[in-house]
C-alpha positions in Angstrom: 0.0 0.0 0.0 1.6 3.3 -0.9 2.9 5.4 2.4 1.7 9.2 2.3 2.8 11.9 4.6 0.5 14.4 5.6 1.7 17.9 6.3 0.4 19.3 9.6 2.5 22.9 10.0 2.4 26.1 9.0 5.7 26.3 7.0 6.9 25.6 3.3 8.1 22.0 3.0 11.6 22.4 1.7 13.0 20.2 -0.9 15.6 18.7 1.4 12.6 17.5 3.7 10.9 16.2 0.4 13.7 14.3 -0.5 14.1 12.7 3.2 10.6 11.7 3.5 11.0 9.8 0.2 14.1 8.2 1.2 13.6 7.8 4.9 9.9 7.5 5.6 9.3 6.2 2.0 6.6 8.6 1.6 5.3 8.4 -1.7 3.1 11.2 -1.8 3.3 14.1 0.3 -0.4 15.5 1.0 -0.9 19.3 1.7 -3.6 21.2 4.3 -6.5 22.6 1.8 -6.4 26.4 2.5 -9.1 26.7 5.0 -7.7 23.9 7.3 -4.1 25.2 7.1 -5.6 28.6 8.6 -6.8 27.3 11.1 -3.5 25.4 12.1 -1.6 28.8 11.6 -4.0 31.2 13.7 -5.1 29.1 16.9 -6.0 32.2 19.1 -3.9 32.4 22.2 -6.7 33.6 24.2 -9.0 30.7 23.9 -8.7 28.4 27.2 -9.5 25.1 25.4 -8.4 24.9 22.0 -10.1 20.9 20.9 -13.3 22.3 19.3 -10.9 24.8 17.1 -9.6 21.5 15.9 -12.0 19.6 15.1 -11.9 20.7 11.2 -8.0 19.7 10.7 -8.9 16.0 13.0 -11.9 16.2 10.3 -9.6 16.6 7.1 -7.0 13.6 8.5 -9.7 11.4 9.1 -10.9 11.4 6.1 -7.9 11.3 4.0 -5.2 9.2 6.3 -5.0 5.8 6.7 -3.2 3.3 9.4 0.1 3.6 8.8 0.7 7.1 7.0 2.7 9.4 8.7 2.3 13.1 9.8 4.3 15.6 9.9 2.8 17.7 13.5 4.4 20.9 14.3 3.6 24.1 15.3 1.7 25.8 18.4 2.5 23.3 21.8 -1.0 22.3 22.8 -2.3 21.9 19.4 1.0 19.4 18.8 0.1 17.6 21.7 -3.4 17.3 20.5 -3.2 16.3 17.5 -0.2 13.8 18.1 -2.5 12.1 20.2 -5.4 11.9 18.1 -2.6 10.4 15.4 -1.9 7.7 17.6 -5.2 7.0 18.7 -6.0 6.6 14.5 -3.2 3.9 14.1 -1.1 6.8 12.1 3.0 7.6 12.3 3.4 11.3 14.1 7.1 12.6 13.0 8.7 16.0 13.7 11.7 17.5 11.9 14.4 17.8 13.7 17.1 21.1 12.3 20.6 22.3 12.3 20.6 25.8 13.9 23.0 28.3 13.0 23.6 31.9 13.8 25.1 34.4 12.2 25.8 38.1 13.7 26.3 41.2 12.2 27.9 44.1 14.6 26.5 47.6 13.3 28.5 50.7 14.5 26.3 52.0 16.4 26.5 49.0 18.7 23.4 47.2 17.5 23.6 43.6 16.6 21.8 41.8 13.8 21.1 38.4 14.1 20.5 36.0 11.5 19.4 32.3 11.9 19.7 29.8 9.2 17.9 26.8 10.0 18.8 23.3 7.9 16.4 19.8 7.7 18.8 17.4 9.2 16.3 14.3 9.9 12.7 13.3 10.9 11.6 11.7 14.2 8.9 10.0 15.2 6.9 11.6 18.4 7.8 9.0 21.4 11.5 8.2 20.0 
């Protein structure tokens, strides 16, 4: 049965993560948030005390197009991680992170101000539990 990854985050997927999740996960397709669920992933209001119900559309969208065994890739605000990595277990699916290589890079201005840049690198994907 062809293995799909399902992209639960907020950010572009980056050709080097592509071309990991083929080699490691041996994704072979790599399925993206329709529009409407991906804003609500991106904008979970901080001032909401429970945030399940706001979920409900994106545990909707995965249900209905994941099966036992695909993966998903979960990142982006805490409690709606945790959330949603648990309801990914709890469907018999593969929750993985991607793990980065941080660097830093400073530029000293003379009026004493620092800029700093941070480049950040795909280095591998994890599974949630590991």
């Amino acid at each position: 049965m062809k293995k799909q990854l399902f992209l639960i985050f907020s950010h572009t997927f980056t050709p080097a993560q592509e071309a990991d999740a083929r080699a490691s996960l041996g994704a072979e397709s790599i399925v993206t948030m329709p529009e409407d669920i991906k804003k609500i992933w991106g904008n979970v209001p901080p001032e909401l005390a429970e945030i399940g119900p706001r979920l409900e559309p994106v545990r909707q969208w995965l249900s209905e197009h994941a099966r036992a065994g695909d993966y998903v890739l979960i990142q982006g605000d805490f409690g709606a991680c945790w959330l949603m990595v648990k309801y990914a277990f709890e469907s018999g699916l593969i929750p993985v992170y991607s793990t980065t290589a941080r660097e830093a890079e400073e530029q000293h201005s003379p009026d004493g101000t620092i800029k700093l840049t941070h480049h950040f690198r795909h280095q591998r994907f994890r599974k949630y539990g590991e």
